[in-house]
N, C-alpha and C positions, 0 to 999 in steps of 0.2 A: 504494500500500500504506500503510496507516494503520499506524501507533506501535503501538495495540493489538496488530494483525497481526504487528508484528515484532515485540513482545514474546513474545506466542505462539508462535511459530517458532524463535524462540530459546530456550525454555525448554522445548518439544519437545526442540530436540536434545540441550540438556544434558540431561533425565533419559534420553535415552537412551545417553548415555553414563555416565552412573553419578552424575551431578552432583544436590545434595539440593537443589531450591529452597526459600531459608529465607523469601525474602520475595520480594512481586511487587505492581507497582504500574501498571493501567493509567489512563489520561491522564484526569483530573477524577474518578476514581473512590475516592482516599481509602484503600485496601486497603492500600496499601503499609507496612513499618517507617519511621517518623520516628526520623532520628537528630539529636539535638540536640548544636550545638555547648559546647565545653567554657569557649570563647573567652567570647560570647555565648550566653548561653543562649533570647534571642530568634531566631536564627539557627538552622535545622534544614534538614535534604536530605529525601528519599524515593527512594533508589534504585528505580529500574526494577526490577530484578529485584538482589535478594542469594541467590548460591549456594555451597555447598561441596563439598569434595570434599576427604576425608585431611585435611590441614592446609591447603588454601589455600581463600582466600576470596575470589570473585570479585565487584564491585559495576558492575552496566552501569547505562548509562545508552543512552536509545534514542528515537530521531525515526525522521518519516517523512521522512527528508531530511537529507542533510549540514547538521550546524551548528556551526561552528569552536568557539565559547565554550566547547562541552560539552565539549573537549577539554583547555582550560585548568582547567575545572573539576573533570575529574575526575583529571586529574596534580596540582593542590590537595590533590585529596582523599588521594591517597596519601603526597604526601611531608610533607603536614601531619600532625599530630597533632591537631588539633581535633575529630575525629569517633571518635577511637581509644575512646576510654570509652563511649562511645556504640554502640560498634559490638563491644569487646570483653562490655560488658552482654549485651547479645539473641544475640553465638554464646556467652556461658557459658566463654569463655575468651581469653584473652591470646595463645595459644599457635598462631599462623597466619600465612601469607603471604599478606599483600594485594595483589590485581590489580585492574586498573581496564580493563573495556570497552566501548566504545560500539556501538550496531547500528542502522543505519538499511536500508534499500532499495539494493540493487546500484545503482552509479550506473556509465549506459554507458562512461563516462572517467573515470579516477583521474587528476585533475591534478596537477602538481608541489604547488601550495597544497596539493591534499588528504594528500599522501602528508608533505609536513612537521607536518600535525596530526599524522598517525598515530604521530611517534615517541613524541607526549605520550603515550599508553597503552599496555595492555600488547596489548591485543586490538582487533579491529574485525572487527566480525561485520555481511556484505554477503549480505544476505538475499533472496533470488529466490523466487518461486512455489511452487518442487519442490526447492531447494538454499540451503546458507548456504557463503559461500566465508569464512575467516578469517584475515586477516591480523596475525601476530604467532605465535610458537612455542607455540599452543596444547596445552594435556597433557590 
């Protein structure tokens, strides 16, 4: 399953659960929101997908494949401030709670290595053919 794919799947199921997607970004295609750092302004991301819902905001990031870094990356991204102006700009307001989750392809074994990434985010979205399983108290 391609990044694409699992972008798509995931962003299926959010709008059917009620989730606005603000932004989407699949892999070499450039669509995506660039949020520039506040730090460096040569520094900038492009979430996978940015969505909302009520007040919280959620920013995934997505492989076709477990990859630890993402994980460090994007617990960065939450408990940093560097991306907050950036990202408070484009939803038009200050006033939200930020999540951060990743989603690759169901992997047949969740190792111990993988489940100690997992506490870095809030979410991990395990994406199958006909189903997405998620790990973390998703609302």
């Amino acid at each position: 399953m391609s990044e694409e794919q699992v972008t798509k799947a995931i962003m299926l199921f959010l709008k059917e659960k009620d989730w606005a997607i603000m932004s989407y970004d699949f892999p070499q295609s450039g669509t995506g929101k660039v949020l520039r750092s506040s730090v460096n302004p040569k520094k900038s991301i492009i979430p996978d997908i940015i969505c909302t819902k009520g007040n919280l905001c959620i920013l995934f990031e997505n492989k076709n494949k477990f990859v630890p870094s993402d994980f460090v990356k994007l617990n960065n991204l939450k408990i940093s401030d560097e991306y907050k102006c950036a990202l408070d700009k484009f939803l038009g307001t200050c006033d939200y709670i930020l999540k951060v989750a990743t989603g690759f392809p169901a992997h047949p074994e969740i190792t111990s290595a993988m489940r100690e990434r997992f506490a870095l985010v809030d979410y991990v979205f395990l994406v199958e053919e006909s189903s997405i399983s998620i790990l973390g108290d998703f609302v």
